[in-house]
N, CA, C and O atoms as a Tinker XYZ file with bonds, in Angstrom:
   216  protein
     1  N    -11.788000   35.772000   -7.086000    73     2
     2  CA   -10.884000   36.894000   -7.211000    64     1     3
     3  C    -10.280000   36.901000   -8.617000    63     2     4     5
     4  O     -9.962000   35.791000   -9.042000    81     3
     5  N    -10.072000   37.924000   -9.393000    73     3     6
     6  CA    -9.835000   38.298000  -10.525000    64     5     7
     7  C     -8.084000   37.953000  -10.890000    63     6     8     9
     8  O     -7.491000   37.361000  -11.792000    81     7
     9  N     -7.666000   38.739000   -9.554000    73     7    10
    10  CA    -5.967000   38.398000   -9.462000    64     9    11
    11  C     -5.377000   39.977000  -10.755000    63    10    12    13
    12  O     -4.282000   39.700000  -11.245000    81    11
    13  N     -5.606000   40.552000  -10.960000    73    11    14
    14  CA    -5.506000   41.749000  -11.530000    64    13    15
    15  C     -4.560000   42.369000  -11.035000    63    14    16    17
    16  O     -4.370000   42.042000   -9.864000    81    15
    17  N     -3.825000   43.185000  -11.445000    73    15    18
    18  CA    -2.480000   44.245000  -11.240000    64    17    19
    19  C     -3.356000   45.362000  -10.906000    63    18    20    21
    20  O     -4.528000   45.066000  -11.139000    81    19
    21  N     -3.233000   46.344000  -10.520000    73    19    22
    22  CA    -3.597000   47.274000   -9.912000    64    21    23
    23  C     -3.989000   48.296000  -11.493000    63    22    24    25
    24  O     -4.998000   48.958000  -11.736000    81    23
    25  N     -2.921000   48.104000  -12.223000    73    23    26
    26  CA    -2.797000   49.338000  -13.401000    64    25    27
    27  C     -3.706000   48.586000  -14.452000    63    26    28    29
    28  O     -3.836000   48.889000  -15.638000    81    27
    29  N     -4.324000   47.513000  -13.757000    73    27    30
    30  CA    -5.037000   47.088000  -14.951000    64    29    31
    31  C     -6.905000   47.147000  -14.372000    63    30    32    33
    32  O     -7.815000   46.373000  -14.671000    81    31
    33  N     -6.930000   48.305000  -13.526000    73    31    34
    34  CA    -8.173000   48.446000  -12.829000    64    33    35
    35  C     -8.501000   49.713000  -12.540000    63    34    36    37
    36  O     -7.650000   50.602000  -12.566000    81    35
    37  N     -9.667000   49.919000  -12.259000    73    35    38
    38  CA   -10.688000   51.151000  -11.979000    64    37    39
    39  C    -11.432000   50.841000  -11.250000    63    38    40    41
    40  O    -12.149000   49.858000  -11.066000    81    39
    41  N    -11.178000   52.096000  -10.625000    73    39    42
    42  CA   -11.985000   52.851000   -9.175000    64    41    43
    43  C    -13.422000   53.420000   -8.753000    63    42    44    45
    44  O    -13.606000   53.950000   -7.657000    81    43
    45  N    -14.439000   53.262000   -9.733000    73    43    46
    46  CA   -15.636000   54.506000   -9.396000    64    45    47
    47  C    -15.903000   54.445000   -8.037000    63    46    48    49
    48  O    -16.135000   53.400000   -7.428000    81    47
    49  N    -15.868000   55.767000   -7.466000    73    47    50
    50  CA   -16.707000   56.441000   -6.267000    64    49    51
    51  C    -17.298000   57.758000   -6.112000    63    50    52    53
    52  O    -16.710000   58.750000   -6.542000    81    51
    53  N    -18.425000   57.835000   -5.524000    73    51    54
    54  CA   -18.771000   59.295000   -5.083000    64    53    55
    55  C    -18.776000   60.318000   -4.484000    63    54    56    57
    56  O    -19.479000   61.329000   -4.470000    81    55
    57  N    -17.370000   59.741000   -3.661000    73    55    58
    58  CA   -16.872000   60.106000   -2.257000    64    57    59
    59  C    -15.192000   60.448000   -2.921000    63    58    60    61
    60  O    -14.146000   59.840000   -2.693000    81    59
    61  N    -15.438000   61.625000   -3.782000    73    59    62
    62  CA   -13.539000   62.149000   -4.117000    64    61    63
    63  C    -12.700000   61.843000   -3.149000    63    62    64    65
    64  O    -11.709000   61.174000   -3.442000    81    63
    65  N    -12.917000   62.271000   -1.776000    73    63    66
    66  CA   -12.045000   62.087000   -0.779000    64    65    67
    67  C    -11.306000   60.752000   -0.602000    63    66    68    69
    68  O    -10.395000   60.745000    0.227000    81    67
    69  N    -11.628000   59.422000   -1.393000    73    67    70
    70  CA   -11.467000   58.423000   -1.437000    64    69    71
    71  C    -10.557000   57.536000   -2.105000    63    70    72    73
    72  O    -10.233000   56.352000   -2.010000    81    71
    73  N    -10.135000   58.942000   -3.114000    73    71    74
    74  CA    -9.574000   58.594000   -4.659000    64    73    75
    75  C     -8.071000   58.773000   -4.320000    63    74    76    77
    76  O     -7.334000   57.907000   -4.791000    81    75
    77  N     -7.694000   59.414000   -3.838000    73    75    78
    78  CA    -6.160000   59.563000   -3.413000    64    77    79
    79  C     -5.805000   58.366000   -2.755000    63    78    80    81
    80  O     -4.799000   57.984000   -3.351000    81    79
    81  N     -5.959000   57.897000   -2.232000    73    79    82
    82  CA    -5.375000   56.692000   -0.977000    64    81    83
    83  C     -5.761000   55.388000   -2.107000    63    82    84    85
    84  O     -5.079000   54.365000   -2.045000    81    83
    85  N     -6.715000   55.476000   -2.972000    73    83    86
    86  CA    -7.167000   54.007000   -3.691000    64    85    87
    87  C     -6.061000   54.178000   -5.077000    63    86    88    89
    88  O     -5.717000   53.229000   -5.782000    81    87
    89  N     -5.602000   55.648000   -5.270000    73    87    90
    90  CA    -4.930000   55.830000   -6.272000    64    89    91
    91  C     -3.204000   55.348000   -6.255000    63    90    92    93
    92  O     -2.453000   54.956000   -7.147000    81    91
    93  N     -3.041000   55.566000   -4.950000    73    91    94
    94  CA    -1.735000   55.670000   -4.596000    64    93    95
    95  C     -1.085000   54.005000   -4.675000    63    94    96    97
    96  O      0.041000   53.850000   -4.201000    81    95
    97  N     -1.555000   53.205000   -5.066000    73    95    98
    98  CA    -1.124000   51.857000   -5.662000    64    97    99
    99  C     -1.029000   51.174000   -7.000000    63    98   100   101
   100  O     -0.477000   50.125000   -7.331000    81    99
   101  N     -1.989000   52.406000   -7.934000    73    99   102
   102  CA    -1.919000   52.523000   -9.333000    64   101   103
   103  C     -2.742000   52.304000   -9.916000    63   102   104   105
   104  O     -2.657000   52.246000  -11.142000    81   103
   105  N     -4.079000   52.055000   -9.128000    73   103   106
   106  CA    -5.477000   51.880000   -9.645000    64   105   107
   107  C     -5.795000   53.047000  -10.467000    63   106   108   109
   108  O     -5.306000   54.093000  -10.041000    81   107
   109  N     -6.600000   53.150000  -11.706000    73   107   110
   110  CA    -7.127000   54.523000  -11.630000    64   109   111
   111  C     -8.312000   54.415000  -11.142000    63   110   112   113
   112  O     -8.954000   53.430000  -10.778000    81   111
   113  N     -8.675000   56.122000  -11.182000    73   111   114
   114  CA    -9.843000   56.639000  -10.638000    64   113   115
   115  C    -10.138000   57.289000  -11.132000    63   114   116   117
   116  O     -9.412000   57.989000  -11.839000    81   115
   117  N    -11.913000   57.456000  -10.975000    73   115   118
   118  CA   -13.327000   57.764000  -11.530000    64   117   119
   119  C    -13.847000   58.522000  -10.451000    63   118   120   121
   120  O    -14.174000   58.011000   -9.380000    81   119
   121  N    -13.932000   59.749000  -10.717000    73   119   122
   122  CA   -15.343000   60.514000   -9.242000    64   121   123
   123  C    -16.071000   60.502000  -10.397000    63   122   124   125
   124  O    -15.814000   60.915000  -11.528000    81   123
   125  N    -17.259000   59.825000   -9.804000    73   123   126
   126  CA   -18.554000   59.365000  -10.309000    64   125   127
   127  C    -19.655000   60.479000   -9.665000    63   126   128   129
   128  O    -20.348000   60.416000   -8.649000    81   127
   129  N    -19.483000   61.733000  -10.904000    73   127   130
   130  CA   -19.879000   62.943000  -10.593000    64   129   131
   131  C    -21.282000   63.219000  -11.781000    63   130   132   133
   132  O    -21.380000   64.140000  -12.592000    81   131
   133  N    -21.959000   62.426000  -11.608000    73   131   134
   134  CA   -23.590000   62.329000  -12.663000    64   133   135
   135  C    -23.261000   60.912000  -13.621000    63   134   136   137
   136  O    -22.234000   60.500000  -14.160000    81   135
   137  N    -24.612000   60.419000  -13.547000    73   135   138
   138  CA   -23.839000   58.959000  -15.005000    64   137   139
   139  C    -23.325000   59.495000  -16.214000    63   138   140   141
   140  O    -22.382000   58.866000  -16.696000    81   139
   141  N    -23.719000   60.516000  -16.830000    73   139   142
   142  CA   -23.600000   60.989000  -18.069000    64   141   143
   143  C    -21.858000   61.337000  -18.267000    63   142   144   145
   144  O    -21.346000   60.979000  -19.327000    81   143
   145  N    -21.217000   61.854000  -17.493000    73   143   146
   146  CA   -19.909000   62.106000  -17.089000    64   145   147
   147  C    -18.689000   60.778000  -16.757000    63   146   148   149
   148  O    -17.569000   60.386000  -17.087000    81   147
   149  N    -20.055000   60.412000  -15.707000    73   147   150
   150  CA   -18.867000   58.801000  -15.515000    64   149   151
   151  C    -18.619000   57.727000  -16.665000    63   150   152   153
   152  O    -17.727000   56.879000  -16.693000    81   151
   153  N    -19.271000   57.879000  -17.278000    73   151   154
   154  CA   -19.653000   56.931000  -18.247000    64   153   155
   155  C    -18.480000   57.476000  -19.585000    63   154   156   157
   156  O    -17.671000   56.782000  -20.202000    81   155
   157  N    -18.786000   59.033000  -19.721000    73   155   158
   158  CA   -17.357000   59.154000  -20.608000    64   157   159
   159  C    -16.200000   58.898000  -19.938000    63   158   160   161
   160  O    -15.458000   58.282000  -20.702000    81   159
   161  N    -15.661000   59.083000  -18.818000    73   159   162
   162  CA   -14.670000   59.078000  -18.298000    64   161   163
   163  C    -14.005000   57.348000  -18.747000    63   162   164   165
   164  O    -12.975000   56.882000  -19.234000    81   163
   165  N    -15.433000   56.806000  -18.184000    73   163   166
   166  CA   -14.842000   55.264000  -18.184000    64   165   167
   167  C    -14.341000   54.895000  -19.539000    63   166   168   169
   168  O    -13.307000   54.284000  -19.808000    81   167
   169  N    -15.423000   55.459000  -20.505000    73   167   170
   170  CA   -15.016000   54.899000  -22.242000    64   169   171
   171  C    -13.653000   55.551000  -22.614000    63   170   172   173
   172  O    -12.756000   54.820000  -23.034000    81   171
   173  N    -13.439000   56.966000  -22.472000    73   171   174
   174  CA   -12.174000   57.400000  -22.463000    64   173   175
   175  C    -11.013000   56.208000  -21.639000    63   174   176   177
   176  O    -10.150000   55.657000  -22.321000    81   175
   177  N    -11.125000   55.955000  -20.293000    73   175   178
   178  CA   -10.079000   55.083000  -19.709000    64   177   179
   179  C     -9.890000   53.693000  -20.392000    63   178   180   181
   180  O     -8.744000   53.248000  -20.451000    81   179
   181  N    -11.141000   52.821000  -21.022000    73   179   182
   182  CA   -11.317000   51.783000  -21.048000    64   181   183
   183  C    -11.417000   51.528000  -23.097000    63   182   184   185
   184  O    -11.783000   50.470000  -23.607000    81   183
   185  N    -11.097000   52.475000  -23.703000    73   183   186
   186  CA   -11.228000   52.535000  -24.425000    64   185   187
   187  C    -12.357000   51.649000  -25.772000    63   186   188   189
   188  O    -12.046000   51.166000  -26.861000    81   187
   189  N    -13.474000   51.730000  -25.182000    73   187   190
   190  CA   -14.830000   51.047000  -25.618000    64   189   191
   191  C    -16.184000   51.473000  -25.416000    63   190   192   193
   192  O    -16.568000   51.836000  -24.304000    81   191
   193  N    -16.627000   51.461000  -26.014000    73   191   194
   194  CA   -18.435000   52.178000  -25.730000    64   193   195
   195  C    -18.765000   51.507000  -25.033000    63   194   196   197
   196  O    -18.643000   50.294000  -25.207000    81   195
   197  N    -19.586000   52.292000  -23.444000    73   195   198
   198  CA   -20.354000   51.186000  -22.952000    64   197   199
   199  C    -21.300000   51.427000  -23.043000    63   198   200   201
   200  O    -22.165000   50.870000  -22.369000    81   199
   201  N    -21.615000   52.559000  -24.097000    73   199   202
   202  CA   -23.749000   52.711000  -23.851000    64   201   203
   203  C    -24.023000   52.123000  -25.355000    63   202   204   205
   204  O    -25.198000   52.328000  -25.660000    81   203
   205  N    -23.149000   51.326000  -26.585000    73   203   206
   206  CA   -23.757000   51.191000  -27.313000    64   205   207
   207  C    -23.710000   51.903000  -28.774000    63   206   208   209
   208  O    -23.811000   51.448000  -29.913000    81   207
   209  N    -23.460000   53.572000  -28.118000    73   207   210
   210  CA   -23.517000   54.869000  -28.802000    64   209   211
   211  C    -22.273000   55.072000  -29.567000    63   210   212   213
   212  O    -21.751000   55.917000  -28.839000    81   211
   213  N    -21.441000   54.887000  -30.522000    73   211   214
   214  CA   -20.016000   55.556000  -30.623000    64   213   215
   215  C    -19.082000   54.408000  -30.740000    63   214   216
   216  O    -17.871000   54.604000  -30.839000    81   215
């Protein structure tokens, strides 16, 4: 187990309906809506390239 704070974590799912109830403790969240999309979302949140690119 990581032992992590909640505000120091992320959520991806494909199931939006999911994101409210996982949000509501301070996680953020990702609807993982095509890779091309999730993938900015994450670099935007996480502030780092993860394809390499940028």
């Amino acid at each position: 187990m990581l032992e992590l704070a909640a505000d120091q974590c992320v959520f991806v799912d494909d199931s939006p309906q999911d994101l409210p109830r996982v949000a509501e403790p301070g996680l953020a969240t990702v609807y993982a809506k095509g890779r091309r999309r999730t993938i900015a979302v994450l670099e935007d949140l996480v502030g780092v390239s993860l394809t390499g690119q940028g």
